[in-house]
C-alpha positions as CSV (number, residue, x, y, z in Angstrom):
1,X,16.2,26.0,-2.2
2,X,18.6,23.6,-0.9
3,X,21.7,23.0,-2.5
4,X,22.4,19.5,-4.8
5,X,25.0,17.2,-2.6
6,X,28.4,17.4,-4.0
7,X,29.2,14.4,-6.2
8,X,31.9,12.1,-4.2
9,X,34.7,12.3,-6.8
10,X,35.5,8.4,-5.5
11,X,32.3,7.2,-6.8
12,X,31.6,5.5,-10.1
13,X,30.9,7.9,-13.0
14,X,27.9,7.7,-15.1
15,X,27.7,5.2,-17.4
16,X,26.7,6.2,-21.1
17,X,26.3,4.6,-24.3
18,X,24.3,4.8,-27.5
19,X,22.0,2.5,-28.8
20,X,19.6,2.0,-32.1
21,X,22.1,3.3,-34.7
22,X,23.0,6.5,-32.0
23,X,18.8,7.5,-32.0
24,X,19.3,6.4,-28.4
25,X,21.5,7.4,-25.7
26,X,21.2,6.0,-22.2
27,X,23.0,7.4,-19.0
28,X,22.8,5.2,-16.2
29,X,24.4,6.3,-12.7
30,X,25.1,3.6,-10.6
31,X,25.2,5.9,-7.3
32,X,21.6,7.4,-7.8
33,X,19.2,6.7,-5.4
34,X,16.2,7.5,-7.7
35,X,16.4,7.9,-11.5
36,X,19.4,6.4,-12.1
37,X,18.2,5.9,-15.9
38,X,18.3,9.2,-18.4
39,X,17.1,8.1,-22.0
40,X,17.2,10.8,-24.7
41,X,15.7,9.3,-27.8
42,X,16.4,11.3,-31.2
43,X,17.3,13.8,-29.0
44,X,14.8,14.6,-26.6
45,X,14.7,13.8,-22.9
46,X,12.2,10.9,-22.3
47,X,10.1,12.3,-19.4
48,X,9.4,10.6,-17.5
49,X,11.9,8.3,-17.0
50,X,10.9,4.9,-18.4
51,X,11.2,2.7,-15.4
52,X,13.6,-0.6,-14.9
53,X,13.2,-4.3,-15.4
54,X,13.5,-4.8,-11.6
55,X,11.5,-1.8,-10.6
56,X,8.8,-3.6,-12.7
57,X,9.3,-6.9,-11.7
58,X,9.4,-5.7,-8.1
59,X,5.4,-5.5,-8.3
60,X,5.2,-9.0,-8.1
61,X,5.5,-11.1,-5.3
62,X,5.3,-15.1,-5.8
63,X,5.7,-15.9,-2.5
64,X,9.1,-14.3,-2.0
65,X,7.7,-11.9,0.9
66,X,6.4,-14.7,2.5
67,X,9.8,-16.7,2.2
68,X,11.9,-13.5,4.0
69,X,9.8,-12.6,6.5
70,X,10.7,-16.2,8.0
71,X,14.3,-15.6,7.4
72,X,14.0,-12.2,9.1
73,X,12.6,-13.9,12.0
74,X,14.7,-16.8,12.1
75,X,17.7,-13.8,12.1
76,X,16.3,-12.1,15.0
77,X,15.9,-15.3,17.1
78,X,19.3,-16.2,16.4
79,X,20.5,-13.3,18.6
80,X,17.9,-13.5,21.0
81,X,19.1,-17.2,22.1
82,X,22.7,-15.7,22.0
83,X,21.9,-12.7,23.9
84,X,19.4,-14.1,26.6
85,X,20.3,-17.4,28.8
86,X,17.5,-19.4,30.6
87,X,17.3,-18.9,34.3
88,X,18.7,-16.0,34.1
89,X,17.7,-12.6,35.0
90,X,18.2,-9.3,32.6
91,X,18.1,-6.0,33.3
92,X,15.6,-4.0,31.3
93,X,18.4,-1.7,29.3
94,X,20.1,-5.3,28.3
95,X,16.7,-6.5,27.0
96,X,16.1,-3.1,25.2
97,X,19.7,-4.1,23.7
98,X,19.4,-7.4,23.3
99,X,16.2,-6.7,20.9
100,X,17.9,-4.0,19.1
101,X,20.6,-6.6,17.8
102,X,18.1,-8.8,17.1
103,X,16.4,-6.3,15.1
104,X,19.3,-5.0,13.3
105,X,20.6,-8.9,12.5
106,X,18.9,-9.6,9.3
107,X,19.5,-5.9,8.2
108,X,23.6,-6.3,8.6
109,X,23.4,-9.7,7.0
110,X,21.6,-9.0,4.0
111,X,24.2,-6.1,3.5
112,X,26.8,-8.0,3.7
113,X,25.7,-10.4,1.6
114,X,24.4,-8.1,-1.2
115,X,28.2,-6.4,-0.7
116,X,29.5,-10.3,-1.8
117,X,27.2,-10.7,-4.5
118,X,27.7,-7.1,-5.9
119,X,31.4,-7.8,-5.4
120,X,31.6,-11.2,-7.1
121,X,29.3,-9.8,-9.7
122,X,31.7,-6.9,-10.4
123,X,34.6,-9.6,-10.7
124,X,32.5,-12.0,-13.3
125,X,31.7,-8.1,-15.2
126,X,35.9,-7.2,-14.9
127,X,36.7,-10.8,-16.2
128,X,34.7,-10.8,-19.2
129,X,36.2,-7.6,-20.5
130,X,39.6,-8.5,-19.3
131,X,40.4,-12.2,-18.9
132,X,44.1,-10.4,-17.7
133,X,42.4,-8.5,-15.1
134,X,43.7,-9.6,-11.2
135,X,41.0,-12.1,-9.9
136,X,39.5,-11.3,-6.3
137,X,41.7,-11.6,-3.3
138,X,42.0,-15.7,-2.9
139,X,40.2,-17.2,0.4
140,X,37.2,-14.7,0.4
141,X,33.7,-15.3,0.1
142,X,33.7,-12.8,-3.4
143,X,36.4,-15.6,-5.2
144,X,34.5,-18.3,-3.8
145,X,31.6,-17.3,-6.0
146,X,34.0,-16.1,-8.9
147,X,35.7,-19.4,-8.8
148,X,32.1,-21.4,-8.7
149,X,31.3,-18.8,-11.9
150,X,33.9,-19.8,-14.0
151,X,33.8,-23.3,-13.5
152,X,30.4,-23.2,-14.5
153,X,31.5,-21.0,-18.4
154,X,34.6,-23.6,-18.4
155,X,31.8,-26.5,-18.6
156,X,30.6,-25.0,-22.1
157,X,31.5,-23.4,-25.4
158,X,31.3,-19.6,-24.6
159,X,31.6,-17.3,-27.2
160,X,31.5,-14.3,-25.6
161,X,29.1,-11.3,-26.7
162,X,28.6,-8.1,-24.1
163,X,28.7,-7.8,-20.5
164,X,26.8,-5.5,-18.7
165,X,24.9,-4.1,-21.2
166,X,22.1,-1.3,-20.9
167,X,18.8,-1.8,-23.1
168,X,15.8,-0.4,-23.8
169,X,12.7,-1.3,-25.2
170,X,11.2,1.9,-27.8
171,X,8.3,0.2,-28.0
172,X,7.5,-0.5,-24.4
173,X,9.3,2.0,-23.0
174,X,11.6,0.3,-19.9
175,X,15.2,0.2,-19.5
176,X,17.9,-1.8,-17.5
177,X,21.1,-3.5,-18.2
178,X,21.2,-7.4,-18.5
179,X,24.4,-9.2,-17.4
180,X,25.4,-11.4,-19.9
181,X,25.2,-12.6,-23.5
182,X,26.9,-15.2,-24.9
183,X,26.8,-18.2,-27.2
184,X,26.5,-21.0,-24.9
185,X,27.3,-24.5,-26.8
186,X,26.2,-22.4,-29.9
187,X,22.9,-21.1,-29.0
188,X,22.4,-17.5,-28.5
189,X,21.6,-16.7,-24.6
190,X,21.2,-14.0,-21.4
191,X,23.0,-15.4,-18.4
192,X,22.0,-13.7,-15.3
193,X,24.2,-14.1,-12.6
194,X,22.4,-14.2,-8.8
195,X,24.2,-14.2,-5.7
196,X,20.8,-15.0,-3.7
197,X,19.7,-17.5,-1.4
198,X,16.4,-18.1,-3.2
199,X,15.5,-18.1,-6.8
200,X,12.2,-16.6,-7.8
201,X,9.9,-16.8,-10.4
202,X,10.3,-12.9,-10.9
203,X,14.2,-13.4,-12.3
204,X,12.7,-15.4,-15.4
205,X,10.6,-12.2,-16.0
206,X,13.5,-10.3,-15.6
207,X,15.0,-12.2,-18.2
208,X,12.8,-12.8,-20.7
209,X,12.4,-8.5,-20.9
210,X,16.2,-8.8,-21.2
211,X,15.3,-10.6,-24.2
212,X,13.0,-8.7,-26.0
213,X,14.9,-5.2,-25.1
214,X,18.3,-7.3,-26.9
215,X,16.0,-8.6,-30.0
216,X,14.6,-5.5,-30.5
217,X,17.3,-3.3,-30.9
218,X,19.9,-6.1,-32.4
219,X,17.3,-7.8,-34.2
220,X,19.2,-11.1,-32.7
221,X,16.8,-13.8,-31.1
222,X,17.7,-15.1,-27.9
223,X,16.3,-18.6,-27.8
224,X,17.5,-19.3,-24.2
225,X,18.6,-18.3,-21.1
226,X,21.0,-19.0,-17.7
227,X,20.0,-17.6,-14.1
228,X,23.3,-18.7,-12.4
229,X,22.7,-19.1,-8.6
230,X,26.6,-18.5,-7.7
231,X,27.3,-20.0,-4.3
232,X,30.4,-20.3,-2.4
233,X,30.4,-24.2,-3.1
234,X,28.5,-24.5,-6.0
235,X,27.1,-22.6,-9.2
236,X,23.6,-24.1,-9.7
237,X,22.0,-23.1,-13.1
238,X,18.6,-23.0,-14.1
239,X,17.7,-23.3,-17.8
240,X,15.0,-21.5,-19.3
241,X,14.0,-22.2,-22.7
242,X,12.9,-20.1,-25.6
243,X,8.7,-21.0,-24.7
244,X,9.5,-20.1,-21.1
245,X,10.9,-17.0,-22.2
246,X,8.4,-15.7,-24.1
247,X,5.6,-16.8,-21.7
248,X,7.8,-14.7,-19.1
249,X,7.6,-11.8,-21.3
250,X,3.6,-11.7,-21.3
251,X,3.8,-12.2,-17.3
252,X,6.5,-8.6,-17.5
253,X,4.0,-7.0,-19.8
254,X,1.3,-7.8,-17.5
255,X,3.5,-6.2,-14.4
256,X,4.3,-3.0,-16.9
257,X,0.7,-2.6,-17.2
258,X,0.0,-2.6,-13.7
259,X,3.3,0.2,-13.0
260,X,1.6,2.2,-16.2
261,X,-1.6,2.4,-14.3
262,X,-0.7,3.0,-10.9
263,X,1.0,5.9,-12.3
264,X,-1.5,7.3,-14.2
265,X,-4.1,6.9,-11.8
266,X,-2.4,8.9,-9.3
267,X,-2.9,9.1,-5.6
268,X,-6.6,8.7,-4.1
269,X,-8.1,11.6,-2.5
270,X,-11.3,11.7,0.1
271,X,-14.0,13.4,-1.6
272,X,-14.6,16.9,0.4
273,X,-17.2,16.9,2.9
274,X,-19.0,19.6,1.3
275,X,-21.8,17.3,0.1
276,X,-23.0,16.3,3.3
277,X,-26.3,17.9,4.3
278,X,-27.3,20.4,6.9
């Protein structure tokens, strides 16, 4: 049996906390490439794993797949028009190089980009629990989007709730941790924060399970929500009201339906060929 890889001791320790009057604990580990969530509920393991918001609103498209694959494209072009001049000639090996970058392009990109928004997301998450905390390093793209954040909160009456807080719904049985709650100009609400080019119809699912995981436990209703598109110019908001909330829950349920059943149906086998005749 091979042995388990050594823990980095740099990395980020698990994160646990208890929930429904200590019946619940959750463990989350950031670092985990699979089964990051561990829910014991009144003390026993919940096997399997309840799945995540975003693994469950993953299932659903709505046109975002269509939306990327253009972007990929446009991203390998890019270097192909760097790489390769008219009426000129190229070797074979450059070509073979030149299409390697291209291939590769969208792939760094999208890294670095997610390493922004994961950055500038970790910022907003520091800020909240420690308005004293050091800001990002000024001139960056992270405190560009930090800055944009907080400009947005200073706009309203914020009466801050949690940050980055895990749920889980007992009666549906998924997990996750939402971003933000707050009391936004009085009114209960999630905030999501999005570092993303595009916004898709998926986050106000995402949301709205948010919701009902928060109600559910707190018995608190959240009648509204924020997704926060955080740009390096500009924060742009998009509102989402308590009927839009609830008909994104149904849509999640519907999605949680689909995971439940994929699972339980298992992989499809050919039938053996044993029935053939002679």
């Amino acid at each position: 049996m091979a042995k388990k890889k050594a823990r980095d001791p740099n990395a980020p320790a698990p994160i646990i906390s208890k929930h429904y009057n200590d019946e619940v604990v959750i463990c989350f580990d950031p670092i985990a490439k699979r089964g990051r969530y561990v829910i014991t509920e009144c003390g026993e393991v919940i096997k399997p794993s309840p799945p995540s918001v975003t693994t469950i609103t993953g299932l659903a498209d709505f046109g975002k797949s269509t939306a990327l694959q253009a972007w990929a494209v446009n991203m390998c072009l890019e270097v192909v028009r760097a790489r390769i001049k008219p009426d000129e000639i190229h070797g074979a090996q450059f070509l073979e190089e030149a299409f390697a970058d291209a291939k590769a392009n969208y792939r760094d990109f999208t890294k670095q980009a997610a390493d922004v928004g994961t950055m500038a997301h970790a910022a907003l998450e520091r800020y909240f629990t420690d308005p004293e905390a050091p800001p990002p390093i000024a001139g960056t793209p992270v405190r560009a989007r930090f800055d944009e954040a907080l400009k947005w909160f200073a706009s309203h009456n914020i009466q801050h709730i949690c940050s980055e807080r895990a749920i889980y719904s007992r009666k549906y049985k998924y997990t996750g941790r939402l971003d933000h709650v707050s009391k936004v100009d009085q009114v209960l609400s999630i905030v999501d924060f999005k570092a993303s080019r595009h916004i898709y119809k998926t986050y106000a699912l995402q949301v709205a399970a948010y919701a009902n995981a928060y109600e559910e436990e707190t018995g608190e209703k959240i009648e509204q929500a924020y997704i926060l598109q955080i740009g390096e110019e500009e924060t742009t908001p998009y509102f989402l009201d308590r009927s839009q909330l609830d008909i994104g829950f149904k849509g999640f349920l519907g999605l949680l339906d689909l995971y439940n059943s994929d699972k339980m149906l298992g992989t499809l086998k050919p039938q053996e060929k044993d029935w053939l005749l002679e």
